[in-house]
N, C-alpha and C positions, 0 to 999 in steps of 0.2 A: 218486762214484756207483758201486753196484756191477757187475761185469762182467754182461752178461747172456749167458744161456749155457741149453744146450740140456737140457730139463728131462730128469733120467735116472732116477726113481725117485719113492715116495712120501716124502717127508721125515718125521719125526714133529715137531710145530709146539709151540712155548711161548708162554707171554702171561710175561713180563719185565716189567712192571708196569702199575698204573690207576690215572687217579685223575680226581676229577670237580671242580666248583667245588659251591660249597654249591646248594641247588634256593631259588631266589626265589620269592613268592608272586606270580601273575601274577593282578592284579584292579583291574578298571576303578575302583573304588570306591573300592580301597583297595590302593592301588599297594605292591607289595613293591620290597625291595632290589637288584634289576635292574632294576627298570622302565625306569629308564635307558640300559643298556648295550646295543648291537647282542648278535646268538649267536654270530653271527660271530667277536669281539673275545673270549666269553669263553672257546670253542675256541681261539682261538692261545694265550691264556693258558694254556690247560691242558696246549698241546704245549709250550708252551717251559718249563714244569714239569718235564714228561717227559725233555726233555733234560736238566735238572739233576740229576734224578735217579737215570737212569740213567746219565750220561758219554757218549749217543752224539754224533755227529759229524752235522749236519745235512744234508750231506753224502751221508750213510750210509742214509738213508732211500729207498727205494724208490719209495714211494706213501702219500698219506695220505686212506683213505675218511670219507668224510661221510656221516651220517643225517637228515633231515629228510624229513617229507612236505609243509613247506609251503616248493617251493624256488620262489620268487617274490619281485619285491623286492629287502628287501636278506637275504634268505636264498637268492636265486639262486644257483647251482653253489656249493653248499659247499664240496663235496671240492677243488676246484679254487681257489677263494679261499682257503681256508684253507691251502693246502701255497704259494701265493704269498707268504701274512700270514707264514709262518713257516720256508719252505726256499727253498733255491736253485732258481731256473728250471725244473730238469730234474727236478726231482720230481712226480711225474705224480700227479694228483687224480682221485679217483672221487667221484661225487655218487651215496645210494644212498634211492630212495625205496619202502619197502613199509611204508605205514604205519608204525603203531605200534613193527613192528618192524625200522625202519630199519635203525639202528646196529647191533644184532645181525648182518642181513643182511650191513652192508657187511664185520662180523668175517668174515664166513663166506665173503666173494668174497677178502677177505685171507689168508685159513687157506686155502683150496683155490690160491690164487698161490704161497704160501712152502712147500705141502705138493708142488705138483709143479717147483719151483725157477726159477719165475718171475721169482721178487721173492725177496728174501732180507730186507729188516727194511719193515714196513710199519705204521704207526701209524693205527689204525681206531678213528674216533668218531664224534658227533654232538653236537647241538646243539637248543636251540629257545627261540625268544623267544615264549612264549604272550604274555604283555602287549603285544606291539607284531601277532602274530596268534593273536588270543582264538579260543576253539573257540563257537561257540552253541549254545547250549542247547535240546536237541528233548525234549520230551514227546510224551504219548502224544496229547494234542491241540493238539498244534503244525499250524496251517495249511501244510503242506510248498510249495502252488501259491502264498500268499502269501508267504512266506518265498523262494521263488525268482524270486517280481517284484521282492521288496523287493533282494534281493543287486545282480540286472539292475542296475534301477534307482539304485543307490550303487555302481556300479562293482566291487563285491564278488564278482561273477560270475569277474572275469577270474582269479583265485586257481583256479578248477578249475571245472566246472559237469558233476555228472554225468549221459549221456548217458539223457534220460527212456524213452527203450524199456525200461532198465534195471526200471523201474515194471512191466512186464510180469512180470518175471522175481520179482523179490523187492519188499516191502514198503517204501518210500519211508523210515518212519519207523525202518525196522530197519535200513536200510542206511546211513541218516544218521545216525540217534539210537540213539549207543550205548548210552543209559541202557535203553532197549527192550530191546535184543539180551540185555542183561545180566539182565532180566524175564524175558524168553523163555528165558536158562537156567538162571535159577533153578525154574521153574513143570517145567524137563523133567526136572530131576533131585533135586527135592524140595528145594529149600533155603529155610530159613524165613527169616522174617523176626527173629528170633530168633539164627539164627546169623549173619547178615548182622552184628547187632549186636556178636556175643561176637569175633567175628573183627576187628570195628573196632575197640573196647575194645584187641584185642589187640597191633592191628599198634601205634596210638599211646603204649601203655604202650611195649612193646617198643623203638622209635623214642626215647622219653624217656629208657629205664634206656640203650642205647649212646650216648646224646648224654652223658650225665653221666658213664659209664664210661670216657669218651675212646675205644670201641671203635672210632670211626670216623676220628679223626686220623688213619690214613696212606692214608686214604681221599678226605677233604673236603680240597681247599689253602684252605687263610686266604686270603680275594679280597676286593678294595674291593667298598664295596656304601654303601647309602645307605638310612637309617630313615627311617621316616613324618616324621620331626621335621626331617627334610634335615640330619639329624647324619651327615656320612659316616665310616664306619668300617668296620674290616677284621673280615669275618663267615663263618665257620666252624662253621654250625648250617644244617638244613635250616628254613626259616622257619614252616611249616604242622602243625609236631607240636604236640602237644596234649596234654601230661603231667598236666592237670585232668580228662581225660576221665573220664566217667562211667556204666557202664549204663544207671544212670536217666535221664539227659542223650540216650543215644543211643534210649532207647526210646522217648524223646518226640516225637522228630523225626517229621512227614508223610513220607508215601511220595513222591521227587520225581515220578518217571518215569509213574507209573500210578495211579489214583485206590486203588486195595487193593494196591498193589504193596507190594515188602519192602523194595525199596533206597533209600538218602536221601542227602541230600545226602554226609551223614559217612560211607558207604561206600560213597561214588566217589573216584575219583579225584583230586587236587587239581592245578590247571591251573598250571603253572611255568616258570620262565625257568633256563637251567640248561644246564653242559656236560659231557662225560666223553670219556675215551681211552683205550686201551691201545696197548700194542709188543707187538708178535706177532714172533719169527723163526724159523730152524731150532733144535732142540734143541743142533747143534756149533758154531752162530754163537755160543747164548751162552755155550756151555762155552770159546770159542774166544775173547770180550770178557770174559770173568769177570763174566758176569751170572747169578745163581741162580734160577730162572724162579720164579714166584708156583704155575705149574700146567701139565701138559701136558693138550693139547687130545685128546682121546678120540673125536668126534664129534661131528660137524652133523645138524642136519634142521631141516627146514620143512614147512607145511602149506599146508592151505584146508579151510574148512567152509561149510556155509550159513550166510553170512551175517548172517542174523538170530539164531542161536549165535555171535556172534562171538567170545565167550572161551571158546568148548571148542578153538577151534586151538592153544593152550596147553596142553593139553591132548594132544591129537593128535602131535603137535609133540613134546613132550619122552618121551612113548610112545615113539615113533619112535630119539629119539635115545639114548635108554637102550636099547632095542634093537639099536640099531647097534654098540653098545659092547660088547656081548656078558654087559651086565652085566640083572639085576633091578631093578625098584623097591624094592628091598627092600637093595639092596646098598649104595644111594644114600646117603649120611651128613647131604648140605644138598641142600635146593631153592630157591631162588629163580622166582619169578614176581610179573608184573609188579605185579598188583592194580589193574589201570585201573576194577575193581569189586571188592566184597570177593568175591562171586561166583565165579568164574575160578579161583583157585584153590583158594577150598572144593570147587568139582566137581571140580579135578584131585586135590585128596587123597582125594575119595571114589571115582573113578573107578581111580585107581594105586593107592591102598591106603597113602596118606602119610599119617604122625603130624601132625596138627597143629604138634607142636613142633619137628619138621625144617623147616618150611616156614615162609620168609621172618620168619627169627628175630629179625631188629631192625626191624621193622616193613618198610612198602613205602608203594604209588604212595597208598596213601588218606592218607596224611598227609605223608612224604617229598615226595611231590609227581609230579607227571606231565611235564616236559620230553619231548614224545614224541619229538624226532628224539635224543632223548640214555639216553633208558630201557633200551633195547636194550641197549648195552652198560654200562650200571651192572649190569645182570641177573648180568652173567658177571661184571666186577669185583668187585663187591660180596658175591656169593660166594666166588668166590676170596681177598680177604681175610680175610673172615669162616673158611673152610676154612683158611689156616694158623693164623690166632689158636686156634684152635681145636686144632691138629692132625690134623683129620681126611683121610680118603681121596678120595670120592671125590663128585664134587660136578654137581646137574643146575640151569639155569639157561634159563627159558623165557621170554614175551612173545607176549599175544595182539595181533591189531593187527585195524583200520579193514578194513570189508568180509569179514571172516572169514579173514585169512591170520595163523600163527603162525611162531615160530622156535626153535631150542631148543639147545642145548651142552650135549655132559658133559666134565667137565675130572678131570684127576687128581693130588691134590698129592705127588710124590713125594718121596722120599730122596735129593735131587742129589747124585751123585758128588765132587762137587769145590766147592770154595769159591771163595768171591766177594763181590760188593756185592748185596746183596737191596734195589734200587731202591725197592721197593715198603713197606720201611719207611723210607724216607727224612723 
């Protein structure tokens, strides 16, 4: 374990690799290829990947943070179970819950520990089993007083129950039902029903051509999984893309959320079972292990909006963090966001002045899939891969989340001085 010692300076911080399990489709109906497995189990999977990958020493590790917002169950103290499932005793576990954008956050309590030399290697992920806890489904005439007897009433309650004064403050249906929040910003910043569509077409094509291109191999690990037919087999695809989609197909679809609303089911989100991680250390730790980092970390930020906007904090959020970096939107090469609606990110590219074709270039959350304690940080890996493959400079990486709070990184792929193992094509 490393010496702990008295922090003397800012560090500049590296991510040394990511990588995620495939995203399961998480559905009562029609059970995807985790439905089986705890989240738990496929986080240690993913770190003991990381260790192969990289050559560290388990050892070596500092702390490993957890993202979930549903820690109940068996997703109680992630951060903490998971560094048991996979390190020795003394590795100290953080559990990190801000919604949506969990995993991100817990990056960011990891980058500010290894940045003032707290911790020197820390392995920051998340996790989430939607099929074992489904998200419900709120419309615009969703009974919210009966829906919170029914929870009561099936023990459903003990999971969270938000404090009803709350009702004072903001809208019931917008605080709970994100499909709402996601209307409510479409309606303030003019986005049709229309582009709702073009941007879902788009994320799924996109999604389909890097599944075929293999641009995602050093991204997805090959993980046991198990087909509708209980044929078990090693599966290395996100389950929910959709390379038949159609305009025609997506223009068809009813509004789900609101009786004239723009969004449908095909541009939301898709509900998933699914894990990811990265290594975060100093920049001389890995010049000092012979590790070539993926990217240096440039800046943090986080937000909060009203609520009922819940995906402009993504918005807000990576504003912030491209400002703190000294750079433009314009400087920006890749964005990544989440897409927990197609929404969200149409307003950040109208609001920053983003091309469409910087922004989330192999598809995102409407087909990829939504694992929210795990989305946070696919944001920034997923970038980060996609920014070496590429070549490019410099790369921004966002995540709206639950109640109106967002999170946001810029990363910057440099010219590392020295040679090494680059884990992250392993």
């Amino acid at each position: 374990m490393t010496t702990r010692r008295q922090a003397t300076g800012i560090r500049e911080v590296v991510m040394v690799d990511y990588c995620r399990t495939p995203h399961g489709r998480a559905s009562q109906k029609k059970p995807g290829f985790f439905n089986h497995v705890r989240g738990d189990d496929l986080a240690a999977a993913i770190i003991e990947r990381l260790f192969q990958r990289t050559g560290l020493e388990k050892t070596m590790i500092d702390e490993i943070t957890m993202g979930s917002p549903n820690q109940s169950g068996e997703q109680a103290n992630p951060g903490r179970s998971v560094a048991l499932l996979t390190c020795p005793f003394e590795t100290r576990g953080l559990s990190v819950d801000r919604a949506c954008t969990s995993s991100m956050a817990g990056a960011h309590f990891a980058i500010m520990a290894v940045q003032l030399g707290h911790e020197d290697i820390v392995i920051s992920g998340g996790y989430e089993s939607c099929s074992h806890f489904p998200i419900p489904l709120f419309t615009f005439d969703t009974d919210m007083t009966k829906m919170m007897e029914e929870a009561i009433a099936t023990g459903a309650a003990s999971r969270g129950m938000p404090n009803p004064r709350l009702w004072d403050i903001v809208d019931a249906n917008a605080m709970i039902g994100m499909g709402i929040t996601a209307e409510n910003l479409a309606d303030k910043y003019d986005i049709t029903r229309e582009m709702n569509d073009q941007w879902t077409l788009r994320s799924n094509l996109s999604a389909a051509a890097a599944e075929k291109n293999g641009w995602r191999k050093n991204e997805i690990i090959p993980t046991p999984g198990k087909l509708a037919d209980g044929t078990e087999k090693i599966v290395d695809y996100d389950e929910d893309v959709r390379p038949d989609t159609t305009i025609e197909r997506l223009r068809s679809l009813p509004p789900l959320y609101k009786a004239d609303g723009k969004v449908t089911a095909a541009s939301s989100s898709k509900q998933a079972d699914g894990a990811g991680a990265a290594v975060f250390m100093p920049r001389e730790k890995a010049r000092e292990l012979g590790l070539v980092p993926m990217c240096t970390v440039r800046s943090i930020a986080w937000s909060a909006c009203d609520p009922a906007i819940m995906g402009y904090s993504a918005t807000l959020a990576s504003g912030d963090a491209v400002k703190r970096s000294g750079l433009k939107p314009e400087d920006i090469d890749l964005w990544e966001s989440n897409g927990a609606f197609a929404v969200p990110p149409i307003v950040q590219c109208k609001v920053l002045g983003i091309p469409w074709e910087r922004m989330n270039v192999n598809g995102d959350a409407l087909c990829i899939g939504h694992p929210i304690g795990a989305s946070g940080i696919r944001m920034v890996g997923t970038l980060a891969h996609e920014m070496n493959r590429r070549g490019v400079r410099y790369g921004c990486a966002a995540i709206c989340g639950g109640f109106g709070q967002g999170t946001a990184m810029v990363v910057e792929r440099e010219d590392y001085e020295w040679d090494g193992r680059r884990a992250w094509l392993s």
